[in-house]
C-alpha positions as a printed Julia matrix, in Angstrom:
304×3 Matrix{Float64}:
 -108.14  158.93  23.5
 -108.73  155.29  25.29
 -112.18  153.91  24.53
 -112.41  153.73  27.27
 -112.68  157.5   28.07
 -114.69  158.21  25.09
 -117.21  155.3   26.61
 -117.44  157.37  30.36
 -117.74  160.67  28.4
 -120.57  159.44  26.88
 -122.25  157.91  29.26
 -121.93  160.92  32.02
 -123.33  163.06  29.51
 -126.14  161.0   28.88
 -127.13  160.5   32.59
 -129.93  162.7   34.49
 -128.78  165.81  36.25
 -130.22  166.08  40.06
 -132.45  168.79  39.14
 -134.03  167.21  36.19
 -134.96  164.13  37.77
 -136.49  166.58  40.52
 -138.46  167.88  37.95
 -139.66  164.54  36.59
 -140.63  163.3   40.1
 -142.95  166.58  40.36
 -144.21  166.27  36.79
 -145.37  162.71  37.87
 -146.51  164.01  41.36
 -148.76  166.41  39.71
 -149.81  163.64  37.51
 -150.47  161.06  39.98
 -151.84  163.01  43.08
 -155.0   164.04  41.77
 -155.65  160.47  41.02
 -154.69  159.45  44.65
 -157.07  162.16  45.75
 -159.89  160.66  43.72
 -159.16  157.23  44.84
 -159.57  158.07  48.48
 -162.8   159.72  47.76
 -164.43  156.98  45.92
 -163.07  154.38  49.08
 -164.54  156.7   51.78
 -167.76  156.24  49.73
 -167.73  152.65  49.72
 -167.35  152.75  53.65
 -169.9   155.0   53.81
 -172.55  153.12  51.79
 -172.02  150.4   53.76
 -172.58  152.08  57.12
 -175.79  153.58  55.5
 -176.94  149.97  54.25
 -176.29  148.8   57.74
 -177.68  151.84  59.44
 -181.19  151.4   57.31
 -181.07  147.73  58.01
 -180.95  148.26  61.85
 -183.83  150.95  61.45
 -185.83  148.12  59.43
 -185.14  145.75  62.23
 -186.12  147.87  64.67
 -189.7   148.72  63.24
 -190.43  144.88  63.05
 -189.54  144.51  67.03
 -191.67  147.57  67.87
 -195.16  146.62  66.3
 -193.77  148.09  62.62
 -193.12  151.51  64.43
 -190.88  153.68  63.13
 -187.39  155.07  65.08
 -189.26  158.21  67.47
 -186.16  160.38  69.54
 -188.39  163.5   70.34
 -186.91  166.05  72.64
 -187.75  165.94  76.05
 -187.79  162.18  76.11
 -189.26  160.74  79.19
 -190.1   164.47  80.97
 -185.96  164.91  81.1
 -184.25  167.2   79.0
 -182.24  165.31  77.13
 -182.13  166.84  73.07
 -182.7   164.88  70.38
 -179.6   164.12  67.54
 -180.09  162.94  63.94
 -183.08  161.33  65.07
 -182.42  158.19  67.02
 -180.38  159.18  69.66
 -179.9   161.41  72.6
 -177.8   164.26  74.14
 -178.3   164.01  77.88
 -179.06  168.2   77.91
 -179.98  171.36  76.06
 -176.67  171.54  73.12
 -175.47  174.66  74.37
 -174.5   172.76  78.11
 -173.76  169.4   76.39
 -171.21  171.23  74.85
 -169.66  173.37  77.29
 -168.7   170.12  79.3
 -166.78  168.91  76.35
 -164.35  172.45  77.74
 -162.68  172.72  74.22
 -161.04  169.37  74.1
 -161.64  167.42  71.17
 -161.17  164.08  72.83
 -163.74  164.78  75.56
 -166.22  165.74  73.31
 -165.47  162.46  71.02
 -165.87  160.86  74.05
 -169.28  161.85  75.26
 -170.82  161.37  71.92
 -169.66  158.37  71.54
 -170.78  157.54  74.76
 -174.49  158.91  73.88
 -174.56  156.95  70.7
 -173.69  153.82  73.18
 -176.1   153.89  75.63
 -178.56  156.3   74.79
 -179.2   155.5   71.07
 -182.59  153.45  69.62
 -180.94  151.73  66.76
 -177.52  150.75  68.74
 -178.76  147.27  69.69
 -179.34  146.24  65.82
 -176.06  148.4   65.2
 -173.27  148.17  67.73
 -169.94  148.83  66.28
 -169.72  152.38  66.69
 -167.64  153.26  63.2
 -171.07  152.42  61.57
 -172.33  156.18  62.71
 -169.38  157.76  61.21
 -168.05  158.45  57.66
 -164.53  158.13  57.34
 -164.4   161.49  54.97
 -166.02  163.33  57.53
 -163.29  165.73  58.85
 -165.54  168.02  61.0
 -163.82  165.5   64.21
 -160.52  167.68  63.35
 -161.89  171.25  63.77
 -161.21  172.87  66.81
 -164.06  173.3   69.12
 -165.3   176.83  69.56
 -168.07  178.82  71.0
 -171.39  176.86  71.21
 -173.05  179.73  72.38
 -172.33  181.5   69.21
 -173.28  178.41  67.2
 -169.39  178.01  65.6
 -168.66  174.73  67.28
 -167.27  173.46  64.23
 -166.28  170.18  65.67
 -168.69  166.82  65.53
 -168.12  163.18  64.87
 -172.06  161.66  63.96
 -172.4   161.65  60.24
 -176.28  160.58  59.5
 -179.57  162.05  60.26
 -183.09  160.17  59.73
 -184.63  162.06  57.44
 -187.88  163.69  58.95
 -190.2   162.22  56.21
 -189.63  158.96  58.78
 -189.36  160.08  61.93
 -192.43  159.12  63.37
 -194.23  162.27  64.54
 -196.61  161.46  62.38
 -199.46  164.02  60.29
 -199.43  164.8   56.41
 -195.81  164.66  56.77
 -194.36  161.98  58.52
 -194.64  158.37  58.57
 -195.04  156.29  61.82
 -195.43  153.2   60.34
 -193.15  151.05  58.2
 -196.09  149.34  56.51
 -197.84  152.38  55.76
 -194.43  153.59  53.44
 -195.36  152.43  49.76
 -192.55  153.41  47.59
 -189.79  151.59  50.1
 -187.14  151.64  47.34
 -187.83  155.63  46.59
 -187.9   156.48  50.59
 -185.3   158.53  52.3
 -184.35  156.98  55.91
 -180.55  158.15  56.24
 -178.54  161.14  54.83
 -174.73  162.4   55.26
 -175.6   165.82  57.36
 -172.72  168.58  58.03
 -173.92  170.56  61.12
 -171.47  172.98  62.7
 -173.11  172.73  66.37
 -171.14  170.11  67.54
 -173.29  167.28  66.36
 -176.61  167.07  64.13
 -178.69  168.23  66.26
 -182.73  166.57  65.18
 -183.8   165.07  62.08
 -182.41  166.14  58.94
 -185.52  168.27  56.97
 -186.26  170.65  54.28
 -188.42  173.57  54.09
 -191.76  174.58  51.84
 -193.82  172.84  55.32
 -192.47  170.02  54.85
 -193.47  168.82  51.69
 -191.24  168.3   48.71
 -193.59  169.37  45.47
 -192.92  171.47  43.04
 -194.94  174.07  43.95
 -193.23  173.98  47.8
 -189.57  173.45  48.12
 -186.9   175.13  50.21
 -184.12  173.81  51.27
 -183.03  173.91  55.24
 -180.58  171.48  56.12
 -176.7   171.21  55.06
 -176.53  168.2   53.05
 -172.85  166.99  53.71
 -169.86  166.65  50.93
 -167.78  164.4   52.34
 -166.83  162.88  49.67
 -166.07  166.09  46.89
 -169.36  166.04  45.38
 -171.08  163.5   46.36
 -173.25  162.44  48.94
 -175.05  159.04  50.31
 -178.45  158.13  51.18
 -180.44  155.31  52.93
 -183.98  153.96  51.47
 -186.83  152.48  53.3
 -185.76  148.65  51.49
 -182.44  148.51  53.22
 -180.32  149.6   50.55
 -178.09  153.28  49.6
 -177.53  154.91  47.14
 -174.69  157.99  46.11
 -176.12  161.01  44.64
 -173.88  163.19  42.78
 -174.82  167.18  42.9
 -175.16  169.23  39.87
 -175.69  172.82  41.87
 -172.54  174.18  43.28
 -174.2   176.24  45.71
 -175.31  172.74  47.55
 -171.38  171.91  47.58
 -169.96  175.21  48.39
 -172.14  175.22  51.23
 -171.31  171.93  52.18
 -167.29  172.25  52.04
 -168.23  175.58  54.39
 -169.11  173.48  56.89
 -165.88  171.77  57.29
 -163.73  174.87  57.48
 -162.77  176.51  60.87
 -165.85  179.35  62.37
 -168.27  178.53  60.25
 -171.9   178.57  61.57
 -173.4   177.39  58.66
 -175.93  174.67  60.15
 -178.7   175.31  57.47
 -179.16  176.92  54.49
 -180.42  180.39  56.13
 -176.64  181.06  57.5
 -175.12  180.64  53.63
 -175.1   184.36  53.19
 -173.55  185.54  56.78
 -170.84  182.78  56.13
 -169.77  183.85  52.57
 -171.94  181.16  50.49
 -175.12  181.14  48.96
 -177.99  178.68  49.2
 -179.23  176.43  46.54
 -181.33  177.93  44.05
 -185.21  177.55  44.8
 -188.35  179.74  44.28
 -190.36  179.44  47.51
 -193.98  179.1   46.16
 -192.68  178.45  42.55
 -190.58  176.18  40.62
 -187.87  175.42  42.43
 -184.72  175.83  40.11
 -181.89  173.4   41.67
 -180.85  170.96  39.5
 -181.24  168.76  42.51
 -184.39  169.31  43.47
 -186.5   166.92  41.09
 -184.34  163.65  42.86
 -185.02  165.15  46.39
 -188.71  165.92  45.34
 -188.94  161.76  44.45
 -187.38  160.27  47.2
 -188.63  162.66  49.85
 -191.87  160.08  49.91
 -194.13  161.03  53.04
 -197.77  160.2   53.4
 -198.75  163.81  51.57
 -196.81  162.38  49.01
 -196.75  158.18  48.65
């Protein structure tokens, strides 16, 4: 035999057979996509504590040109009917007839909420590029748009509520003033809400009346997990801050939100859509993991 030969004998025996380099290339793909998936997490974060810092900057901003008065977006604004949404701006009817005109479409309805969050929004003037109300891992903008009579709308775009600790109504529970807010640096403003009604429709609030102590705590509002299980919040100083959950009940509930037909808007629709609601003992110690950090930062004038 030519050396030759015996050299391309070797050689072709040594190579990589179609199928096994198939199997490498998935071996790595299993390696490697996980990672990816990670990655994009942690970059939608970023973007979203940015928009928050921004967003809590333009609601600082716009105390100190209205005589230190907090953002205020009641319902019925003006005698019209126009709805309150996340608590600084405005839907131009009741929800169930906003969305009806939206007739299914998914670019309509982008449409007139971005339109609303134009022109009929308090903090837009301190906060005009429009990307700054949305998180870029919020994927509710892809579900199909379904019966808002029923409350399975599934589809919305606005990613942040004011928290109703600040949303100027005023009492034991709510601030009006940014002056009168102590603990700046421990005080919710902004938080990522998931709300299957076609947009977050009010302030974003808990339950136990309002105030967060230990011997009053319920939970009420979907806190959002658009970014696995994390979330992001706004404080009264201007800055955010990601909070990762311990309770998997909190992100159960929150990836429910995001799939097609659900109607889970708060807490009390966990068990009719398959979840079930973080733990809590209404009157007692509340027993989420969670709770103590939401108890903190949930500073109102009941609790400076």
């Amino acid at each position: 035999m030519k050396i030759a030969d015996r050299f391309t004998q070797t050689s072709s025996r040594r190579g990589f057979t179609l199928i096994e380099l198939l199997v490498v290339i998935a071996i790595l793909a299993a390696m490697l996509l996980p990672a990816l998936a990670h990655a994009k997490l942690k970059a939608t974060q970023a973007d979203c504590l940015s928009n928050q810092k921004q967003l809590a900057l333009a609601w600082n901003m716009y105390a100190t040109d209205q005589n230190d008065n907090l953002v205020y977006a009641p319902s019925g604004l003006g005698g019209t009917s126009w709805n309150d949404a996340d608590g600084f701006w405005y839907i131009p009817t009741d929800p169930v007839t906003f969305v009806q005109s939206w007739g299914g479409n998914q670019g309509t309805a982008l449409s007139a909420i971005q339109s609303c969050l134009t022109t009929n929004n308090l903090l837009f003037s301190y906060a005009k590029s429009i990307g700054l109300y949305h998180c870029p891992g919020d994927k509710r903008s892809t579900l199909s748009i379904g019966d808002p009579t029923a409350k399975s709308v599934g589809f919305a775009w606005d990613s942040y509520a004011i928290t109703a600790n600040v949303d100027g109504v005023g009492g034991l529970t709510n601030y009006t003033k940014l002056s009168a807010i102590r603990r700046t640096s421990d005080c919710f403003v902004d938080v990522e809400q998931s709300d299957t009604r076609g947009y977050n429709e009010g302030t974003f609030d808990i339950g136990g009346n309002h105030i967060p102590t230990k011997t009053a705590f319920q939970f009420e509002d979907v806190f959002a997990t658009y970014h696995g299980n994390v979330n992001t919040f706004s404080f009264g100083d201007g800055h955010a801050q990601a909070k990762k959950w311990l309770d998997n009940n909190i992100l159960a509930c929150g990836v429910k939100t995001l799939q097609p037909g659900s109607t889970l808007y708060d807490y009390q629709q966990a068990g009719a859509n398959g979840t079930t609601a973080p733990s809590n003992t209404p009157g007692g110690p509340p027993n989420c993991p969670d709770a103590d950090y939401l108890i903190q930062h949930w500073v109102s004038p009941s609790t400076p």
